[in-house]
N, C-alpha and C positions, 0 to 999 in steps of 0.2 A: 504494500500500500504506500502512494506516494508520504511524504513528510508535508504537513502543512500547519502554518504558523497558529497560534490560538494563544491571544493576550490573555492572562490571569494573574487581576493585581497582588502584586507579592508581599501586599501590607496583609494578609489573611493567612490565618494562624495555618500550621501543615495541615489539622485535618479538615480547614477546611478549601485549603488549596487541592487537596487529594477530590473533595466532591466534586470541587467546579474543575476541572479536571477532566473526571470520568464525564461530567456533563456536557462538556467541549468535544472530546474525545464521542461520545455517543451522536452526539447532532454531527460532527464532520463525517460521521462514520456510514450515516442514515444508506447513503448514496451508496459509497464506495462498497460497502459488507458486501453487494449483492455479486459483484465480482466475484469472488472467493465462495461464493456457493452454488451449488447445484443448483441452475435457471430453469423453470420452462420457459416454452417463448414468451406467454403472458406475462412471467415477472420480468422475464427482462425489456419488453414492452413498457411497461409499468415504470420499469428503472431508466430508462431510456426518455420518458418522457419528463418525471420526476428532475434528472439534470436537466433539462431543457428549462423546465419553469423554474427550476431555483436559481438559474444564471439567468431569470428574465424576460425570458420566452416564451410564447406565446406554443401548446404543442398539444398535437392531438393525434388519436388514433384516426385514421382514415382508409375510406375504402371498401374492400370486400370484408377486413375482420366486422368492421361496425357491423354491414350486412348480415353476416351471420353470429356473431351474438345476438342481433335483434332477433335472430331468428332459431335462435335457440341450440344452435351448433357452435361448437367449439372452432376458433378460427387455427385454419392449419398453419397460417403464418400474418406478421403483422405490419403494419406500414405505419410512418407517424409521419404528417406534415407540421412543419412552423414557421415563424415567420422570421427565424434566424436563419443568415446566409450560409452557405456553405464555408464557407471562408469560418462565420463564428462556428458554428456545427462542430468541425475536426477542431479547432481552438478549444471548445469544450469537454470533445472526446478524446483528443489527442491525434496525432497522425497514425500514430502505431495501431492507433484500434479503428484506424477509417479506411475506408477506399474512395480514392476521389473519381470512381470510374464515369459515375454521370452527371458530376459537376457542371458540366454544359447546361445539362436539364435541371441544375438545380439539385442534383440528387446524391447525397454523402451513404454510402455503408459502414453504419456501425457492426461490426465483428464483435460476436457475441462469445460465450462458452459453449462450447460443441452440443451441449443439451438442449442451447436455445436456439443457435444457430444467427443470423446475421439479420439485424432488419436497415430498411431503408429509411432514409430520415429526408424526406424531399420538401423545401421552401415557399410555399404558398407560391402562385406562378399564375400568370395571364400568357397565352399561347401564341403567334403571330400567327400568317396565314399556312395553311399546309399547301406547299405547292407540288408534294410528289401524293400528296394523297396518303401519306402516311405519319410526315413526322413535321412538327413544325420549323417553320424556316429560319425561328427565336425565341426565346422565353423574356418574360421580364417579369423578374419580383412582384406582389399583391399581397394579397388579404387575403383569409378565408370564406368567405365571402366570394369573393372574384374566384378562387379556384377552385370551387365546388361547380360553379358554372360551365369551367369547361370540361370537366369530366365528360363521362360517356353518357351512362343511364342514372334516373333519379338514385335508384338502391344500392349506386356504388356511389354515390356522391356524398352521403352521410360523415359526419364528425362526431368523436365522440371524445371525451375530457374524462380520463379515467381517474385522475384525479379528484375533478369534483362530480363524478357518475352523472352526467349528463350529457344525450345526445343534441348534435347541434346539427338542425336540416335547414339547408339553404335553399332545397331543391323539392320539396314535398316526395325525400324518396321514402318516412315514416308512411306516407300514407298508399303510396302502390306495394311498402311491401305487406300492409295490411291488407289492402286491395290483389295480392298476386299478381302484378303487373310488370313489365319487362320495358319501360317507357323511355324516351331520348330527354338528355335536357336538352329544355329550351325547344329548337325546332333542327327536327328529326335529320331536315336535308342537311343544316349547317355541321350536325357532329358528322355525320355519313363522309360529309364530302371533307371532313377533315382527318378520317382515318375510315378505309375503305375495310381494316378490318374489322372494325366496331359490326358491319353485318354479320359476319359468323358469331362473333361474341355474343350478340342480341341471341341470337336460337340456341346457343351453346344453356347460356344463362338460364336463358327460359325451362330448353328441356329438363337441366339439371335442377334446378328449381322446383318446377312443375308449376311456374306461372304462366301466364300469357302475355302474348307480344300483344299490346297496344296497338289497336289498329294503325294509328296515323305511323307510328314507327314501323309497322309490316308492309304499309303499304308504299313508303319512301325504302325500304328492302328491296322490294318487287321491285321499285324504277330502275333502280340501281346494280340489279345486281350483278346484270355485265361489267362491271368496273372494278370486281371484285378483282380481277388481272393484274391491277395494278402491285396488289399483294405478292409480297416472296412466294414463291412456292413451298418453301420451309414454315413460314409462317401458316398457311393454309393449310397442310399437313398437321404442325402442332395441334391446329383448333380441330380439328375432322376428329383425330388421335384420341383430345380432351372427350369429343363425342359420344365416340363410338368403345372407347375402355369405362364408361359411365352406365351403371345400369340402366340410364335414361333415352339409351342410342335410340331406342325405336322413336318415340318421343323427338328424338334431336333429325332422324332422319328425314320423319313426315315434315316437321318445319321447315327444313333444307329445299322437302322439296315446293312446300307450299310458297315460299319467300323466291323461290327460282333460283336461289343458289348452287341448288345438289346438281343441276346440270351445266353448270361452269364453272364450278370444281371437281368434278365428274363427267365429262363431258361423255363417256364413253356409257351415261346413263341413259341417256337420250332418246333410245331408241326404245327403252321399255318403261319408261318412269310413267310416263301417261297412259299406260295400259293398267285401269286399277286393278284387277285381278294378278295381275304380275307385282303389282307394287306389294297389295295386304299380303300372298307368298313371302316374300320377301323382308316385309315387316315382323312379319312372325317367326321367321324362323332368328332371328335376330334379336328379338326377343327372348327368347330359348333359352339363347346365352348366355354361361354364367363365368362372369369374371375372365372375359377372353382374352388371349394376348390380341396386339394389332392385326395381325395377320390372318389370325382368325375370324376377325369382326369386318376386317376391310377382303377378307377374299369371300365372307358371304354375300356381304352389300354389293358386290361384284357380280357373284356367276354368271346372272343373266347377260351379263355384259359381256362375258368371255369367248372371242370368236376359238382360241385358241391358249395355251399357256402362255405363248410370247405376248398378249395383249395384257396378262397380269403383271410382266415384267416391266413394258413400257409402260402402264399407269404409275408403279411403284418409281421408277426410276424420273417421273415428269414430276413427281412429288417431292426427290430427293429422299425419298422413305430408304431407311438400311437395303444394303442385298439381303437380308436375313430375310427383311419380311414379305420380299417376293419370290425369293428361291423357299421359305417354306408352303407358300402358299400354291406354288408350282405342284409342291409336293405334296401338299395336303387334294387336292386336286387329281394326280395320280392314287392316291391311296386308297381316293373317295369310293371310287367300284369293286376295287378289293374289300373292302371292310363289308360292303353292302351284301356282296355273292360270295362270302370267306367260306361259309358252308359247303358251300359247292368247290369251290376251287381246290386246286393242289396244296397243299400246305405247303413245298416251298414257293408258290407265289405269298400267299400269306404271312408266314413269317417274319421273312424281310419287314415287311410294316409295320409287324407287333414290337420288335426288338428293334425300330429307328428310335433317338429318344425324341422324337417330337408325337411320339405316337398319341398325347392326350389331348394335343392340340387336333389332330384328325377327328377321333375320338368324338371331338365335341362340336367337329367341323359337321361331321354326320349326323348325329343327334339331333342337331337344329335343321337337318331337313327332315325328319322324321314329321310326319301328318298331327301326330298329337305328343303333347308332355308326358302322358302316360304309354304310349307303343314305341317298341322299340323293337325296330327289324330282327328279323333271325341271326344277319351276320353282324350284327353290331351288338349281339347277344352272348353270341359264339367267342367274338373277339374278347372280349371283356372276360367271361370264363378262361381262357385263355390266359389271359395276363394276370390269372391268381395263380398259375402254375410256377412252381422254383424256374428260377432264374436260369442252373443247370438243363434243365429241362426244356426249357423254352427256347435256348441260345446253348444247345450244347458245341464243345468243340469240335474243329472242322478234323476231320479224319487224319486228311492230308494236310497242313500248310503250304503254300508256295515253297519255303526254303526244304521243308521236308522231300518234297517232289524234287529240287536238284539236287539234293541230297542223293534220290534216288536214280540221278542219271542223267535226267532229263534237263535240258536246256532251254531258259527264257526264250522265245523268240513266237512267230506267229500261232495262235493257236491255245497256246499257255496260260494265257488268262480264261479263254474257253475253257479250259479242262477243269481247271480251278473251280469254274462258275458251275458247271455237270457234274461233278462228280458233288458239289455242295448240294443241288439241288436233288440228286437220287440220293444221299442221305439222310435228309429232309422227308422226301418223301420217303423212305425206307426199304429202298429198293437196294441199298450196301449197307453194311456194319463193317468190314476190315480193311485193313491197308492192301490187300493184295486184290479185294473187290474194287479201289478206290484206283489204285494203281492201272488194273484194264481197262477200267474208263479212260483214264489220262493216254493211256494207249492207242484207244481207237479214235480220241477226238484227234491227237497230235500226229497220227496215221492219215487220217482223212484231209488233214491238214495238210500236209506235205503232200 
């Protein structure tokens, strides 16, 4: 803990230099203690704003926590705006515990202890014009007051003073979130046209929520929503991503498509989104889903879409989405008919898919085209028995290995990986058990071969 000065007249006998002392010592301390212990984010929230008003300042919670306190969820993480500059901010918290990365915008990180993690401490701000459609082209210091104005929507515009427990609405966003309402401040064109991704935000919010978009804000959506372009493609993935890993995806999808978004961020939906019978399939099985990775979620929203598997790739890759989440979704895709006819098929065609480790993402890829929550196909009944069997049993070892096989003579070269794949596949199926059964296989493929 730093060292800081604290006059105590020294006409006062020792014990009672000792009290005022400890009483000195306790109030310089109010602030600093919370360092030194185990934070949630809330206290150090709490602590963060606490320096801010004891140097002066003017500091509030702001944003989505207010939102979701008011609404009864725990906020996952917290922001405070005030009306100290950046400049005083790191003064107050020091350099060592700040990051000046968006000081541009006004925005200091305070670095927290690893249990709270870091919050932003950003300067009340009036916004200049947006001339790329996303970022303003200046900031200038204001009021709270003036910066609640330019926010996005009313229910993220709220302040709150956790110090003196009181919420401060500049924007009437207390009364849309009593209302369940998803509404723009001010007027709907000027935030729109000042950050084109406040449209996906709007439906993201909503679905996740379970409020409604405010007509006049849905229907400045609908105008707009070819302009949605102007947005990174990184960016528009983030928010689809937010969507569709949110139990609310069905919800967020139908909005998408109601606002005209989902087919220009989707453009490759176009051809069946207005078929409703294709769309409610689609809604439902997507709804199914529980707790999917992306890949799962973005290759069901997809299939209809799918002329072929390379069409899953160039979508993923036009999004900047990982190779992961389009080579599994490739995969999930091939596995789709094995899992469905496993029954019927060879066990070694089935195998292979029991024992890939993505196999619960398939799993669940098929499940959600299943007719009802309660039916569940034959082969996706099968499979699952299947994968309560030991591990040995399921994925026993290969007879031959490659190196075993030149061990035994036989040389890398055309064919060899053939022999490797045959002789796996008839002890799979159970057509060999020993090395000399395994071995004439390798014989006649590497025979046929030459």
């Amino acid at each position: 803990m730093p060292h800081t000065m604290c006059n105590i007249p020294c006409n006062l006998e020792s014990g009672e230099q000792i009290a005022s002392l400890s009483i000195c010592v306790s109030v310089i301390s109010v602030t600093e203690a919370f360092a030194s212990m185990k934070q949630s984010p809330r206290e150090f929230a709490m602590e963060v704003a606490l320096r801010l008003q004891e140097s002066g300042y003017q500091a509030l919670w702001a944003g989505g926590c207010v939102r979701d306190q008011l609404l009864g969820t725990e906020p996952r993480d917290y922001d405070v705006a005030t009306n100290a500059t950046p400049e005083q901010i790191r003064g107050i918290f020091g350099k060592k515990r700040t990051l000046a990365i968006g000081a541009a915008f006004g925005v200091i990180t305070v670095l927290g202890p690893r249990s709270a993690g870091n919050i932003e401490v950003a300067t009340f701000r009036q916004d200049a014009a947006y001339s790329d459609g996303r970022h303003p082209d200046a900031v200038r210091f204001s009021t709270a007051e003036m910066d609640a104005q330019r926010r996005d929507f009313t229910i993220n515009g709220l302040f709150y003073d956790p110090l003196a427990e009181r919420v401060i609405d500049y924007v009437g966003g207390q009364q849309d979130l009593q209302q369940r309402i998803v509404r723009a401040i001010g007027r709907a064109e000027e935030r729109i046209a000042e950050d084109k991704l406040r449209m996906l935000r709007a439906v993201r919010f909503a679905a996740a929520l379970d409020f409604e978009l405010e007509q006049h804000t849905l229907q400045t959506i609908r105008d707009h929503a070819q302009e949605i372009h102007v947005v990174s493609a990184e960016r528009i993935a983030g928010e689809l991503q937010g969507m569709l890993l949110h139990p609310s995806r069905r919800r967020a999808v139908e909005l998408l498509q109601d606002s005209g978004l989902l087919e220009q961020v989707l453009p490759a939906t176009r051809d069946w989104v207005t078929d409703d019978e294709q769309l409610q399939t689609i809604l439902s099985r997507l709804q199914r889903l529980r707790q999917p990775t992306l890949a799962v979620a973005l290759t069901t929203l997809l299939e209809p879409s799918l002329d072929d598997e390379s069409s899953l790739v160039d979508i993923c890759r036009e999004l900047r989405l990982p190779n992961e989440v389009a080579s599994t979704g490739v995969w999930m895709l091939q596995a789709a008919p094995v899992i469905e006819d496993a029954r019927q098929l060879p066990w070694s065609r089935v195998q292979p898919v029991l024992v890939d480790p993505r196999i619960d993402q398939a799993l669940q890829f098929v499940a959600a085209r299943e007719p009802g929550s309660s039916e569940v196909s034959d082969g996706l009944a099968f499979c699952r028995a299947q994968l309560q069997r030991d591990a040995s049993e399921l994925d026993p070892p290969m007879i031959l290995t490659g190196d075993e096989l030149r061990d035994h003579g036989f040389c890398p070269g055309p064919g060899f990986a053939t022999a490797l794949r045959e002789m796996r596949r008839a002890q799979l199926d159970g057509e060999i058990s020993s090395v000399e059964e395994a071995l004439q296989i390798a014989r006649q493929v590497l025979d046929n071969t030459d």
